[in-house]
Backbone bond lengths (Angstrom), bond angles and torsions (degrees), N, CA, C in turn:
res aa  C-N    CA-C-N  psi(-1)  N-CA   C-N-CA  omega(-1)  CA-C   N-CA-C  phi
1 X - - - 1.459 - - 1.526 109.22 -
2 X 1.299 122.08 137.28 1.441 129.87 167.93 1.329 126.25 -52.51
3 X 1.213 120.83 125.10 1.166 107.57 164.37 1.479 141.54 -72.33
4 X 1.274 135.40 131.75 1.678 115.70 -171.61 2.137 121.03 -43.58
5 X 1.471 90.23 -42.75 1.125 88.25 -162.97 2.061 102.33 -77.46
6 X 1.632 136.45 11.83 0.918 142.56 166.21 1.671 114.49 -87.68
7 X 1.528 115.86 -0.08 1.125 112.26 -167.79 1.408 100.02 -133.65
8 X 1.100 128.50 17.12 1.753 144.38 146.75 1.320 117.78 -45.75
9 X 1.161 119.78 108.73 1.764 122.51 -167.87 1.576 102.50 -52.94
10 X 1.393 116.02 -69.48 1.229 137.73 -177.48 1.358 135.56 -129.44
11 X 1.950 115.02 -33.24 1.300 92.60 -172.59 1.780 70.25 -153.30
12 X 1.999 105.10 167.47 1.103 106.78 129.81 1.182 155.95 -146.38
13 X 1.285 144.30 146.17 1.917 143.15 -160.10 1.301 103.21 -78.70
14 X 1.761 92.77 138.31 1.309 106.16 150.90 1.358 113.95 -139.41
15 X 1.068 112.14 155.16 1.577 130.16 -179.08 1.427 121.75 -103.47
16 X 0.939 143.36 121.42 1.614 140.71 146.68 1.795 112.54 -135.07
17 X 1.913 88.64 -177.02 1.476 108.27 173.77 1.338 85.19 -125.19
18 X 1.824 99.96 128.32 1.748 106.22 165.31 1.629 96.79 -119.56
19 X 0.893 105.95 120.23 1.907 126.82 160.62 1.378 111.46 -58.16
20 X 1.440 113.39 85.63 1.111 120.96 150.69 1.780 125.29 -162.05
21 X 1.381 123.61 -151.71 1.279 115.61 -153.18 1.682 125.80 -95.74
22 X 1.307 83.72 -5.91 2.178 102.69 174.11 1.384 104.20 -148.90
23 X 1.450 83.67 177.16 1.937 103.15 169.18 1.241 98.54 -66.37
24 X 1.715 117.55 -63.79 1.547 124.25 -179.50 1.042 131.39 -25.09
25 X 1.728 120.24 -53.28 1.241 140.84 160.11 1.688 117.34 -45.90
26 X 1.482 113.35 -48.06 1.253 132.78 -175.29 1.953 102.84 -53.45
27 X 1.586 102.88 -41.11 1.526 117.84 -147.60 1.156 89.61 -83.63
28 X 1.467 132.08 -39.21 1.204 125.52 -171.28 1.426 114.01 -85.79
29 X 1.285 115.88 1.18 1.242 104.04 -154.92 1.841 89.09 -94.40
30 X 1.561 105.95 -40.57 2.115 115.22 -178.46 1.617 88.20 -61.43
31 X 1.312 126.03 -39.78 1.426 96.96 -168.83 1.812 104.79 -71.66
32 X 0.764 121.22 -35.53 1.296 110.76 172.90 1.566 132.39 -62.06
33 X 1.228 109.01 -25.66 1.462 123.56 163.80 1.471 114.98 -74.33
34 X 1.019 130.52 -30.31 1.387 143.12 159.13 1.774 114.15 -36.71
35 X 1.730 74.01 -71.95 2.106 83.18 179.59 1.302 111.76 -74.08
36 X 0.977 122.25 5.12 1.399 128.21 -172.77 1.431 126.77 -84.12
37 X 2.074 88.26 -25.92 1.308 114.15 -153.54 1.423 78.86 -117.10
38 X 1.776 137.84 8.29 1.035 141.07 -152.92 1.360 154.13 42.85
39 X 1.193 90.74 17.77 1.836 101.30 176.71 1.539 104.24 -82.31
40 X 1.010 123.63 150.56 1.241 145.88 -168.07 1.729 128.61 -115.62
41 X 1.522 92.46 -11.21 1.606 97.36 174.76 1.823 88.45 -142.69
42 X 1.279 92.86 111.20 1.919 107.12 -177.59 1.488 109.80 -144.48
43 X 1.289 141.96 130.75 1.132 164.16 149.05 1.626 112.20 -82.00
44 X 1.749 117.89 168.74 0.838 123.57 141.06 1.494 120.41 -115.91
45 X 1.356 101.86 143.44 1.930 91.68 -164.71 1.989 94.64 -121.93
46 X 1.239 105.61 16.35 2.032 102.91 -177.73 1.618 93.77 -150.01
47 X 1.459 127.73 129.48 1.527 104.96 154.41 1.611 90.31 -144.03
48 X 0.901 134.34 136.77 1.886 136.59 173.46 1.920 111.37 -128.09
49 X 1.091 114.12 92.17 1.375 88.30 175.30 1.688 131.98 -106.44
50 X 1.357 84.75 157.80 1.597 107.54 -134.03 1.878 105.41 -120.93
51 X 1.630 106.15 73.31 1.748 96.42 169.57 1.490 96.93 92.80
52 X 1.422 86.79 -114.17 1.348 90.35 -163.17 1.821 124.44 -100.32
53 X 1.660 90.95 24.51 1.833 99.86 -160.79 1.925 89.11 -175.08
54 X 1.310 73.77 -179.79 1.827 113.13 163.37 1.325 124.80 -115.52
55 X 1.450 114.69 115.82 1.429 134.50 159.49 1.627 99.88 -53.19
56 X 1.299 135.11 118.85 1.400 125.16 141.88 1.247 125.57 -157.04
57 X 1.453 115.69 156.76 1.624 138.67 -170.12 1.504 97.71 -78.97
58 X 1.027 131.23 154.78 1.432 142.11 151.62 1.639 97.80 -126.99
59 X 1.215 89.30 160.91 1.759 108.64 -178.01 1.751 110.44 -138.66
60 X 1.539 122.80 106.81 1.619 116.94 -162.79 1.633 79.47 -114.77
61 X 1.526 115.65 111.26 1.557 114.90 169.43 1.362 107.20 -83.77
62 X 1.597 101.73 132.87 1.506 111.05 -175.65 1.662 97.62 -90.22
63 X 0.771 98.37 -48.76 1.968 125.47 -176.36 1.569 113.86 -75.17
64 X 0.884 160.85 162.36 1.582 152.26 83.11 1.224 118.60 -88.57
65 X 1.436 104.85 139.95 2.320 92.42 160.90 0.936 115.59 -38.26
66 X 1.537 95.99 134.50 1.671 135.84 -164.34 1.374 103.14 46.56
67 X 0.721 111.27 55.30 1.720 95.89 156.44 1.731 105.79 -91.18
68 X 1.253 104.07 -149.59 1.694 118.66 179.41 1.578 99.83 -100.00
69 X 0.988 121.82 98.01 1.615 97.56 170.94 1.455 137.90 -87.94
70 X 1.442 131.27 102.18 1.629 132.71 -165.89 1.841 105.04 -23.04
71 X 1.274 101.29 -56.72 1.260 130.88 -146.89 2.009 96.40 -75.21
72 X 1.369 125.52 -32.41 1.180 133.08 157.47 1.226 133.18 -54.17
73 X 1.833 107.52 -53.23 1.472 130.62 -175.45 1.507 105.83 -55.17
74 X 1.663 111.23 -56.57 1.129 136.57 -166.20 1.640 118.84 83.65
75 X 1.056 108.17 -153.19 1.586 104.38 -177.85 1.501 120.65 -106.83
76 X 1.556 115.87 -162.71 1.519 101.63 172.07 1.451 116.57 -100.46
77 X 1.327 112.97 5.41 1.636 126.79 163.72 1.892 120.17 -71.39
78 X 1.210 103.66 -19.07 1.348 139.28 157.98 1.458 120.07 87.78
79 X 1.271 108.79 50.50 1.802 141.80 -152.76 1.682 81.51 -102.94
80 X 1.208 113.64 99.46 1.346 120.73 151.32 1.639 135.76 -97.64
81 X 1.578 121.46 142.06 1.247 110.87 -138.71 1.278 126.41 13.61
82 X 1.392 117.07 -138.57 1.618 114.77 -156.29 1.443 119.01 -102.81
């Protein structure tokens, strides 16, 4: 059976509110949740802060152009793309 995260076109979002004292603070904080969660190539692509925190997007690319894609190759049952 496939796994979800092998059938990710390219990238994936996450959203939160982190409570604290800047954007800066905010930015570092998704990149750390990112690697945390182990992705290894993560950006933030949203941060707004808001009161009492930061609104922000993180972006953990599973994919880049040209890479290999799981989800292309397919499996050894011989299920190509989707």
């Amino acid at each position: 059976m496939d796994k979800a995260l092998e059938r990710v076109m390219d990238a994936l979002d996450v959203e939160t509110f982190f409570v604290c004292g800047s954007e800066e603070a905010g930015r570092k904080y998704m990149l750390g949740l990112l690697k945390d969660f182990g992705f290894k190539d993560v950006d933030v692509v949203f941060a707004q802060y808001e009161g009492p925190g930061v609104r922000v997007r993180g972006r953990a690319y599973v994919y880049r152009p040209a890479d290999r894609y799981r989800w292309l190759l397919g499996d050894a049952g011989g299920e190509a793309g989707v």
